[in-house]
C-alpha positions, -999 to +999 in steps of 0.1 A: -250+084-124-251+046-122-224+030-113-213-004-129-192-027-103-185-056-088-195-067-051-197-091-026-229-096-007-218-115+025-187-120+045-162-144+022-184-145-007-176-143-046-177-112-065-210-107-086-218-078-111-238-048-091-249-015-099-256+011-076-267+053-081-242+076-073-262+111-065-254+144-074-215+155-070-208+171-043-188+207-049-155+196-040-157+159-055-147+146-084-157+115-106-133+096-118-134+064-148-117+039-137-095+024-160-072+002-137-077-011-106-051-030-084-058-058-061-049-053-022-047-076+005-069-053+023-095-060-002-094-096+009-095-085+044-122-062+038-144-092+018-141-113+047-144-092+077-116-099+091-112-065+108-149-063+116-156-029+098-169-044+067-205-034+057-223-053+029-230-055+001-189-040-008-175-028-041-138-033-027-110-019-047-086+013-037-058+011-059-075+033-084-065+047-116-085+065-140-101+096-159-117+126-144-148+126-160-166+155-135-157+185-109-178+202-085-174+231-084-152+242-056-123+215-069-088+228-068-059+215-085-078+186-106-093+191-140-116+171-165-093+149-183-063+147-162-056+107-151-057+105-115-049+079-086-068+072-054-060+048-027-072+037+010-085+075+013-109+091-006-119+121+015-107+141+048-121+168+068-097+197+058-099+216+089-088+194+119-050+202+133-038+165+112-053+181+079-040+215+085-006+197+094-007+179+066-010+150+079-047+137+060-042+101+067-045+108+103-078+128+102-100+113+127-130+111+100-113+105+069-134+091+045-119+056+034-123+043-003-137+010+004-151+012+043-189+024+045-183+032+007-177+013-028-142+018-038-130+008-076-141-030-090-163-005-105-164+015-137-169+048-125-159+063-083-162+092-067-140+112-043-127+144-025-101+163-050-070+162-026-069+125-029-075+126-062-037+129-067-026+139-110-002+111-121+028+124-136+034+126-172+043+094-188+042+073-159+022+040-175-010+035-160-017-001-164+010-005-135+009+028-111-025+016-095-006-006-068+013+024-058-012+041-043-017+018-015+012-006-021+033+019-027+029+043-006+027+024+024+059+018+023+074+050+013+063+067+042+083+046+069+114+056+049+108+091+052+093+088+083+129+073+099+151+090+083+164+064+059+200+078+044+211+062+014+246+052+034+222+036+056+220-008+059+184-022+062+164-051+062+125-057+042+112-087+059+087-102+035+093-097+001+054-099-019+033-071-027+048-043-003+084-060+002+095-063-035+080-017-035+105-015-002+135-028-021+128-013-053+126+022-035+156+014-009+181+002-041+170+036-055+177+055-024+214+040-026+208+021+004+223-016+012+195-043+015+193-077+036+162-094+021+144-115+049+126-141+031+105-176+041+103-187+002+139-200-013+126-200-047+124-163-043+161-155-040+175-147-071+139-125-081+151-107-048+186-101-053+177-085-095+150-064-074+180-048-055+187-069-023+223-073-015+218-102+010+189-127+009+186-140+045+163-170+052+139-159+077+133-192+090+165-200+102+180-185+134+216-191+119+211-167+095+194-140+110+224-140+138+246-132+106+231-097+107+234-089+141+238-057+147+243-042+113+209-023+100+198+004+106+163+003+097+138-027+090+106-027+078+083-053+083+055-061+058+040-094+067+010-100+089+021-131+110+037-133+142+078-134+141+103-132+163+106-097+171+134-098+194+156-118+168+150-082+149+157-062+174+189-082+176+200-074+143+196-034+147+223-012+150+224+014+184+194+036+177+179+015+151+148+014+142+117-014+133+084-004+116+055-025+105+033-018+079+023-052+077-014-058+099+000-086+122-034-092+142-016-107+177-001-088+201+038-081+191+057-097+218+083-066+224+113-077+252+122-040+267+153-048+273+162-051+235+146-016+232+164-002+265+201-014+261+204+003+225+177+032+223+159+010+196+124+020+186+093+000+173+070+022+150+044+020+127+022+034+103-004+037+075+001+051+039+008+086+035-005+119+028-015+131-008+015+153-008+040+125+004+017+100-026+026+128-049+065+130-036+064+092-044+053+096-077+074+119-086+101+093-068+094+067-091+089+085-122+126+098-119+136+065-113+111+045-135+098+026-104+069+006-108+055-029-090+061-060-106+026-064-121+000-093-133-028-080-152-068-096-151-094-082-169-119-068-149-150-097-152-122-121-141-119-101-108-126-138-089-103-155-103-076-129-095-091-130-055-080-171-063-049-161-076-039-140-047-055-162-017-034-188-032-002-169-024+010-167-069+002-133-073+039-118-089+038-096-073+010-071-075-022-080-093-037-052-118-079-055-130-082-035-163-116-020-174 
């Protein structure tokens, strides 16, 4: 089948049309047409090799939502027809003890949607069945794409620690992942301090379901909070000060990144020691934890705040994100 997409060609270049062959389906793949695909920081990333894993030309995109169009024919649980999802993972091995856990993001060969692959700036992709994950009746597809990455990348830490909805917490960073954390936290019945760097920001924060708004530039304010949550997630990717967070955690609290900060985090011990804190992290989630999601935000009609590009105008929503406007999610449409 050939394959219709867009692709860069060398590290921080522009997206140009491409076409490449896809081969004959494999028997427990599927093909999906795409109909929507969000934007991702990690495509950036991925464009300009920041993490060094990036192999040219790329087809990025792995916020996908679309059509099966084809099954192979061992495929379980996805049908011609149905509308689909696929994010950072498009493939695992099924056998090894993190698949047979269920744990499928952790599988040591998992097949990822836009590293040594194309992913979905494309009008047709291809992947294994289990992360081909059914979206739930209803749901609106111009706008569930970013939860598939997005989304899901920040779900996970709340199950992961435990979150109760008596519980306090903190989002530091409110763009892209931060304005999914407090969306999901405000429906979790949790109380939410907002950490933010952009004033103009507030009062979108506070009707997204943040109780407290807390300027994260200034030490004043973030001693305001000592003490008093419970859980924060982080989702930036710059350097803060960490032990100004630590501060703020209750006995036993907990802080999880999600956000890719490439220096080293500068942990004090002694702010983990003298109240059992703990640091954690960790990458989206399994297709049955995506699917728990789903089902999470169609219960409690969830979605991200959305901008939508059509799909030839995939550079100038790069532009639009590099430049720090996207609001807050950006969504390509086929």
């Amino acid at each position: 089948m050939k394959v219709n997409a867009y692709a860069v060609q060398e590290q921080n270049g522009k997206l140009i049309p491409y076409t490449y062959e896809l081969g004959q389906i494999g028997v427990e793949e599927v093909d999906v047409k795409v109909t929507y695909c969000g934007i991702c920081h990690s495509d950036l990333s991925m464009i300009n090799n920041e993490w060094g894993m990036t192999e040219y030309p790329l087809v990025p995109g792995h916020e996908i939502v679309g059509e099966v169009i084809a099954v192979g024919s061992a495929v379980k649980n996805v049908s011609v027809g149905q509308t689909v999802g696929m994010g950072w993972f498009s493939g695992s091995c099924m056998s090894c003890s993190s698949c047979m856990s269920g744990d499928h993001n952790m599988c040591d060969t998992a097949e990822q949607t836009i590293v040594g692959r194309h992913g979905g700036f494309a009008d047709h992709v291809r992947g294994h069945w289990s992360w081909a994950i059914p979206i739930p009746e209803g749901m609106d597809s111009s706008k569930v794409g970013p939860l598939f990455c997005g989304g899901a990348t920040v779900f996970n830490p709340i199950v992961i620690a435990g979150v109760q909805p008596t519980d306090s917490v903190g989002v530091i960073g409110i763009g892209g992942l931060g304005h999914l954390a407090l969306k999901f936290l405000k429906a979790w019945g949790c109380e939410i301090v907002a950490f933010s760097s952009n004033p103009n920001k507030t009062e979108e924060i506070l009707a997204m379901g943040a109780t407290k708004v807390i300027n994260s530039r200034d030490p004043k304010e973030l001693e305001t909070v000592r003490g008093k949550l419970k859980f924060i997630l982080n989702t930036t990717n710059v350097d803060l000060d960490w032990d100004a967070y630590l501060s703020a955690l209750t006995k036993k609290g907990k802080l999880h990144t999600v956000g890719a900060v490439l220096e080293p985090m500068k942990i004090p011990a002694f702010s983990l020691i003298s109240g059992d804190k703990t640091v954690g992290g960790s990458t989206v989630g399994s297709p049955e934890l995506t699917k728990t999601m789903l089902e999470f935000c169609a219960r409690h009609d969830i979605y991200p705040t959305v901008e939508e590009f059509p799909m030839r105008e995939v550079n100038e929503a790069m532009e639009h994100l590099k430049a720090g406007k996207a609001r807050f999610r950006i969504v390509l449409k086929n």
